[in-house]
Structures are given as structure tokens and as C-alpha cells.
KEKOLDO-780652 format. One record per residue (C-alpha): x, y, z; residue in one letter. Coordinates in steps of 0.02 Angstrom, whole numbers. Layout:
<nodes>
       x       y       z  residuo
       X       Y       Z        A
...
</nodes>
This chain:
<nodes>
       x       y       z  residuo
    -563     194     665        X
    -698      85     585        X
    -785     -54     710        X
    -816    -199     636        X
    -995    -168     632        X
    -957     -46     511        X
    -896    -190     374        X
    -990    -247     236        X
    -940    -405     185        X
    -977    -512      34        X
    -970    -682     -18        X
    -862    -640    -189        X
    -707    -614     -38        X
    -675    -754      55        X
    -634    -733     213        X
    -467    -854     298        X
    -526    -982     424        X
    -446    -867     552        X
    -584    -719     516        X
    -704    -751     654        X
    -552    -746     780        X
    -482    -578     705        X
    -641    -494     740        X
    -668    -557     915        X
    -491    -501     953        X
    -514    -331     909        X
    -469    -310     725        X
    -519    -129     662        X
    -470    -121     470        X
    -473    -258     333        X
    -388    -246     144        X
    -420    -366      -5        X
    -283    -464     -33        X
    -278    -639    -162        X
    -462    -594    -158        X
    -482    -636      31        X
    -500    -504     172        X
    -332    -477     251        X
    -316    -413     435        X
    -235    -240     403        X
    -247    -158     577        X
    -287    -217     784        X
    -262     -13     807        X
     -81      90     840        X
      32      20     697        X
     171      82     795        X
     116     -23     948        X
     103    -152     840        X
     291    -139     778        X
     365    -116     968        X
     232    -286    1007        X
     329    -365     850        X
     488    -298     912        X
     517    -336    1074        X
     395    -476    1100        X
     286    -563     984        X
     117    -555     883        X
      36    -660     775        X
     -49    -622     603        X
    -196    -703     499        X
    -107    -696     329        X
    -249    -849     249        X
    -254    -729     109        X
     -53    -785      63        X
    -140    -926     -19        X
     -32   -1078     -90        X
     -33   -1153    -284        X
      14   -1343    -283        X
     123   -1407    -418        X
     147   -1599    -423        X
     159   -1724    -514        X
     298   -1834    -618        X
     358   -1664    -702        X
     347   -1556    -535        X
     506   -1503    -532        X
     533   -1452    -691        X
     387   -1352    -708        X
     428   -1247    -548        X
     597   -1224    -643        X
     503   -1156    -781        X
     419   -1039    -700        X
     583    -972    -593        X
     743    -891    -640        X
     815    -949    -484        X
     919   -1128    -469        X
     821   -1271    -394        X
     931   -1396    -408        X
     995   -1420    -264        X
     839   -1366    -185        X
     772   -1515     -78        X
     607   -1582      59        X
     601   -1482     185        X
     670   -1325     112        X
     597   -1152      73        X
     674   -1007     -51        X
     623    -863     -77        X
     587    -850    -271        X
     517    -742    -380        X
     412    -782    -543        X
     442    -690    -719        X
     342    -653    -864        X
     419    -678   -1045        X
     486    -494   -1017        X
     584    -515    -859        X
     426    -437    -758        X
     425    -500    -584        X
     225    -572    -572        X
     252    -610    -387        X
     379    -652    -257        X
     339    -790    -166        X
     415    -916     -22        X
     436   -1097    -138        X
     408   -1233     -10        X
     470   -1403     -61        X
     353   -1542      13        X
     421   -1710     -90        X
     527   -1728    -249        X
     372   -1705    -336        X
     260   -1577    -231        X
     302   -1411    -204        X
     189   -1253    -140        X
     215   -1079    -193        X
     157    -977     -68        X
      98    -812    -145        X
     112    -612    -133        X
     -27    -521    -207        X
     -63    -571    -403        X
    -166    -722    -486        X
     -32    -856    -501        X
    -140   -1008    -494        X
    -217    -937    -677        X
     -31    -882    -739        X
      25   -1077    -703        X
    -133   -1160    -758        X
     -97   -1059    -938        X
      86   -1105    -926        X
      43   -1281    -888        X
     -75   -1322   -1041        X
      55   -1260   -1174        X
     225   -1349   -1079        X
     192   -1540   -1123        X
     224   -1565    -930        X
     143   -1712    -831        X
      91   -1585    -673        X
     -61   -1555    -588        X
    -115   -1391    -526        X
    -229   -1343    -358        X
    -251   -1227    -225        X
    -242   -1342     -54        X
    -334   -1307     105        X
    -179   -1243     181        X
    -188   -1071     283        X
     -42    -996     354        X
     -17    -910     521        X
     123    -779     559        X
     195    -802     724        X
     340    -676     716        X
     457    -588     846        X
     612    -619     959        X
     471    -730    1106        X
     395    -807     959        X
     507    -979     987        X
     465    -952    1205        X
     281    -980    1117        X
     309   -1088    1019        X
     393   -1221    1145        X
     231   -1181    1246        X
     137   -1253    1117        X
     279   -1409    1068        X
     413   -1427    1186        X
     575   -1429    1105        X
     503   -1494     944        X
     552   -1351     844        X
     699   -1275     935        X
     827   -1368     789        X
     718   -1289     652        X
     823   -1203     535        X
     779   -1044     446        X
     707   -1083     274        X
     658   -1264     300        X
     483   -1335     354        X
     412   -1486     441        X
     247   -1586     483        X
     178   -1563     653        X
       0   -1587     749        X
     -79   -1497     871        X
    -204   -1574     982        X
    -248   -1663     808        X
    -244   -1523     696        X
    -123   -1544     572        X
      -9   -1424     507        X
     155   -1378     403        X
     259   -1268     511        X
     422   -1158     439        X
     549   -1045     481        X
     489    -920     368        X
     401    -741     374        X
     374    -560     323        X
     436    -462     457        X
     631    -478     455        X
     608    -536     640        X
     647    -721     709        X
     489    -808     678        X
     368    -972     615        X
     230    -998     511        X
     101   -1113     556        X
      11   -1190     390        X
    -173   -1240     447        X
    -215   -1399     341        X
    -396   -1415     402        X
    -500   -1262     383        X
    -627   -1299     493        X
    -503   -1279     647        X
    -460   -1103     623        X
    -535   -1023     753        X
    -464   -1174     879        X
    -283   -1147     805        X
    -299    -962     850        X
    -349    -972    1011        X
    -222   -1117    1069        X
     -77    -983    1014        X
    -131    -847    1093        X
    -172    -930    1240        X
       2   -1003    1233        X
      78    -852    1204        X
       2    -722    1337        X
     107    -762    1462        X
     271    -703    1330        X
     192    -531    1298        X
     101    -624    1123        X
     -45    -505    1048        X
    -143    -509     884        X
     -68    -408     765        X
     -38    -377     580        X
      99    -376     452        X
     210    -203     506        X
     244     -99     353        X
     370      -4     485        X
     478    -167     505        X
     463    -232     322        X
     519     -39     270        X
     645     -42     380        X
     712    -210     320        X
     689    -175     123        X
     542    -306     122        X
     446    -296     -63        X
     284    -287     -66        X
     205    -353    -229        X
     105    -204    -326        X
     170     -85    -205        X
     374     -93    -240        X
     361    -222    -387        X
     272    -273    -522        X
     255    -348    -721        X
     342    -170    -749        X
     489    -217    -644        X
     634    -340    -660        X
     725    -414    -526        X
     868    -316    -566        X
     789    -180    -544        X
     768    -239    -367        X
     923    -272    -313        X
     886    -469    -343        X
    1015    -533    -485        X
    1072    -682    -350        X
     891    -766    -359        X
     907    -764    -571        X
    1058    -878    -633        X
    1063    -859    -844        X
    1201   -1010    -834        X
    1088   -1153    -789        X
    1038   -1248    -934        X
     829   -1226    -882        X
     744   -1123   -1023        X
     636   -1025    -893        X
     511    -910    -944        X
     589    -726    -967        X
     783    -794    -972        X
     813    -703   -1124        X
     754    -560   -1088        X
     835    -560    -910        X
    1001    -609    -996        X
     986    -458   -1112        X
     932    -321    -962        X
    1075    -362    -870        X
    1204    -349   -1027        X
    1121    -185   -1060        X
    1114    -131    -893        X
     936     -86    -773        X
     882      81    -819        X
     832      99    -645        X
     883      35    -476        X
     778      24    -298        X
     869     137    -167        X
     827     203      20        X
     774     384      39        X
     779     464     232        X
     663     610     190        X
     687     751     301        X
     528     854     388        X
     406     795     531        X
     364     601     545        X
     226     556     420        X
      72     534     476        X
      72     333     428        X
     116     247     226        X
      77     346      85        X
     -76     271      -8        X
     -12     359    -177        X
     151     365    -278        X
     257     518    -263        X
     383     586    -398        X
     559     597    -355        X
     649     771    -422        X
     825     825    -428        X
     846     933    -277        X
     898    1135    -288        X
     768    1157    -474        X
     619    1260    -473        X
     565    1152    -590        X
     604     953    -558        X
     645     832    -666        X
     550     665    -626        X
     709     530    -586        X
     606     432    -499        X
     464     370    -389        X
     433     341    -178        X
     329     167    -200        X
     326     129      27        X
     355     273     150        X
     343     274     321        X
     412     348     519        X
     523     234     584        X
     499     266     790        X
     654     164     810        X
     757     252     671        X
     668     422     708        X
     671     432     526        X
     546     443     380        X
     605     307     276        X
     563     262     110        X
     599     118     -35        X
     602     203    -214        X
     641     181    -391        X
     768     289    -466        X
     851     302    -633        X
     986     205    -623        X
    1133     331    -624        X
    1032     425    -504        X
    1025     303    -386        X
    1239     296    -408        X
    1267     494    -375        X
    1204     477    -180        X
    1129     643    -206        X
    1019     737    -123        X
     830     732    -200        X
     658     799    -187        X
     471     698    -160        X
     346     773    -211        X
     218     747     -76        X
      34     811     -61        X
      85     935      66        X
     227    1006     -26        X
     408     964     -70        X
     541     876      57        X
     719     843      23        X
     784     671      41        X
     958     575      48        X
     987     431     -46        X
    1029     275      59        X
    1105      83      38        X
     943     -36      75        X
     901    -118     202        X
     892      34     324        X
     899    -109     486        X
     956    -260     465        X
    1059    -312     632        X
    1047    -489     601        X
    1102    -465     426        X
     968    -626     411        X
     921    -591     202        X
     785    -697     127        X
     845    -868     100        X
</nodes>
């Protein structure tokens, strides 16, 4: 495992106000992620699942940087952008939303947080939405300002993060429902806290709204949450497999529509919006996705850890397979005792339930098609 002496950093990433505190509590790997170095491993990954499992951790995701939309026309604009129904949306709220191209591609799939009537943050996946609405914005004759704001969120996820969390506030944020938000301070450093986060556990995420208080955020958490079992961790591709989680360029893309995805209920073709890719949408579902996202259990010996490639998806019991589809996330469940994996089938491939093949660099496996999420207990979807 690379030390972090081993890094070589650059001032064309940024790094999240939380950096310096990742590295002093043992962070081994860093990705690139919105342009910004994004924790990626504090070493086992499966450690790290049974800490966000049965206790709690708590993740620098800085690099899940926010776009601010406001302004007179803000809520309009943000229904331009969406396929999803904001009407009724209102302060306080988040939805999880996804943003389409003039095709019906899904461009990212963010949490919408809704700060006033007229402000709203979209709190991004992986892609370059601030550019995407900026281009929207100059061409839509809409009174709305664009900016990225000094806001950097903290993941404080698992089933002690609320024991931490009343540590840190009392009872301040027993009531919070999941999905909504609220103001808060901490020994004067003001945040944005929600009931929101990508693990499919119970869990908050603090929104740091002064950067120059990262590294004294960081270590009044942990500090507050050592006594509950709370260690530094990272996002668990495990427990986001395992729940059916997308993650943007992985399991979706431009090339992929949120039908595709097994997300019609966050595009509604009724409303009278004109959003950016409705006709297209409406036409893809008259004519029907020509593919559909499915589970595979693939059989053999756990896998090692993710796959850092595609692998093509055959019809099982041919010599020679036909491509029906691709494995975009794999992964060993330890709690499943499964290899589990999200793909993309053809569409009446994905309806036979048959067994398949992957094609994986050590060989062929057969699989089983599977209903998504693999573990869901809580049955808690994104709201």
C-alpha cells in the first residue's frame, strides 16, 4: 500500500479542507474526483464496511462539490435542468435528482438541496456541472446566478452515527428527517447539516461553510465519536454494491438514460416544465429501453477487490458468446458471501433471469441474474 510519502501532489487538484486531517489519520490511497483528491482508502476495505456497518466512520467527500443556483428565476432553472417534479419541493428538503442532456443522457446524479425559494445547491457526482449550467444559463433568458460556494461536506454514516452526533449537539438533530437539512454551528463553525449520504446506512452530512476550519471540524467528530466505535474511513463500494448505489462514470453516464437505470419515478413527462431531454425521455420510454441495469451473483472464489475494467456479459452454455451486456461495479460481499455485481443487459435479457457468463481477465464465470438492490433491510430508497 502506498504511504503518503509516496504522493505527488499538484496544485492543478485541489485538495478538500479536510486533506491535512486524512493524511494524519492514516489515509493510504487517493483518486481524482470533481478535480479534487478524494480519500479512496484508510487500508482493509472490508474493515472499513464492518466499521460502516456496525458502528460508524466518517468520510472527507470535499470533492462532492456544490453548484449554487439563485436568483429571481432559481426555481425554474433547476426545473430546467431536471426531469424530476419540484414543485412541491420546499426549504429544508433534499431529492435525489438526476440531470439530462438533450438526449435523455444522465450527466450526473446528484442530492438537490433546497436552501430558500430562490437558492438551491446541487450537490454533485463526478462530471463538470457548474460548466453544463453556466452554458444552459446564458441561452435560457433566466434571471439566475451561478457559483460554486465554500461549502464542503462531511460523511458521517452508520447505525452510531446519530450516538455521535448527539455528542457533538445534544438532541438537536434527533427530529431530523431523512432528506431534509438544517443550519447548525459548532463551537462557531458554521455548517448545513442533512440526513443524506452514499452508503445506504442511517447517516448525516456535515456541510463545512468556512474552509479554513477543516482540520478543526475533523478532529471535533472524531474525537466525539471514539468513544461509539467512530474511525476515518471512506465511501464502501461493498455497501453501495450491495444497495444498488450508482456511481457516476462507473454505472451511468451521457450514454445512459434513467430508464435504463431503473429510475422512471425521478422523470415525470406530465408536468408542464419543458426540461432539457423531455422529448427524448418521452420517446425512450414509448419505444421501450433497449437495455435495463440488473444484479449478477457471479459464482467462483471472492474477487480480489472492484474490477478497475468493464467486462462483457455472454449468454451462458456457447463456445462462442454473444456480448448481451456489460459488469460496470463488482465486488465480495463478506456479509452476502457473494460476488456481486451491477450490470447492463439488453433489455430482454435482463427479463429471461437466465444464467450468463463475464468475461473476466482470469477466465469465464457463470452468473445469475438478480432483482437490485441485493440488501436493502430498511427498504430506505433515495428520497
Amino acid at each position: 500500500m502506498s504511504q503518503p510519502s509516496d504522493f505527488l501532489f499538484g496544485t492543478q487538484v485541489r485538495k478538500s479542507p479536510f486533506f491535512d486531517a486524512t493524511v494524519r489519520w492514516g489515509v493510504e490511497v487517493f483518486s481524482i474526483y470533481n478535480h479534487m483528491y478524494l480519500p479512496r482508502s484508510f487500508g482493509d476495505p472490508v474493515a472499513n464496511f464492518w466499521n460502516l456497518v456496525d458502528h460508524a466512520i466518517l468520510c472527507d467527500v470535499g470533492a462532492e462539490r456544490q453548484v449554487e443556483v439563485s436568483g429571481p428565476d432559481a426555481a425554474r432553472f433547476m426545473q430546467l435542468l431536471t426531469p424530476r417534479n419540484l414543485a412541491k419541493m420546499r426549504p429544508g428538503q433534499c431529492k435525489y435528482i438526476l440531470l439530462t442532456d438533450e438526449q435523455g443522457g444522465v450527466l450526473n446524479d446528484p442530492i438537490l438541496l433546497k436552501l430558500a425559494e430562490d437558492r438551491f445547491w446541487i450537490s454533485l457526482s463526478d462530471s463538470d456541472i457548474l460548466l453544463w449550467a453556466k452554458g444552459v444559463a446564458v441561452h435560457s433568458g433566466l434571471n439566475v446566478t451561478l457559483d460554486e460556494p465554500d461549502a464542503s461536506p462531511l460523511q458521517l454514516q452508520g447505525p452510531k452515527s446519530l450516538a455521535v452526533m448527539q455528542s457533538l449537539f445534544g438532541d438537536a438533530f434527533d427530529d431530523l428527517a431523512h432528506f431534509h437539512h438544517r443550519e447548525a454551528e459548532l463551537q462557531g463553525i458554521p455548517l448545513i447539516v442533512s440526513r443524506t449520504g452514499w452508503s445506504k446506512e442511517f447517516g448525516f452530512e456535515l456541510f463545512l461553510l468556512d474552509s479554513t476550519r477543516g482540520d478543526e471540524l475533523w478532529e471535533l467528530v472524531m474525537a466525539a465519536g471514539l468513544p461509539h466505535g467512530l474511525k476515518p474511513g471512506h465511501t464502501s463500494t461493498i455497501r453501495r454494491i450491495e444497495g444498488a448505489l450508482l456511481s457516476y462514470r462507473a454505472d451511468a453516464d451521457s450514454r445512459t438514460n434513467p430508464y435504463e437505470l431503473n429510475l422512471g419515478r425521478l422523470v415525470d413527462l406530465d408536468m408542464e416544465a419543458d426540461f432539457i431531454g423531455k422529448a427524448a425521455l418521452r420517446r425512450i420510454k414509448e419505444e421501450g429501453a433497449t437495455r435495463r441495469q440488473v444484479g449478477l451473483v457471479i459464482d467462483g472464489e471472492p474477487l480480489s477487490g472492484a474490477n478497475t475494467e468493464y467486462w462483457a456479459v455472454t449468454r451462458d452454455g456457447t463456445d462462442i458468446g454473444t456480448d448481451i451486456g456489460t459488469v460496470t461495479s463488482a465486488i465480495h460481499s463478506p456479509r452476502l458471501k457473494q460476488n456481486i455485481a451491477l450490470a447492463l443487459l439488453a433489455a430482454d435479457e435482463a427479463e429471461r433471469r437466465a444464467q450468463v457468463q463475464v468475461e473476466m481477465p482470469d477466465g469465464k464465470r457463470s452468473a445469475e441474474v438478480t432483482d437490485l438492490p441485493f440488501y436493502d433491510p430498511g427498504n430506505e430508497r433515495s428520497a
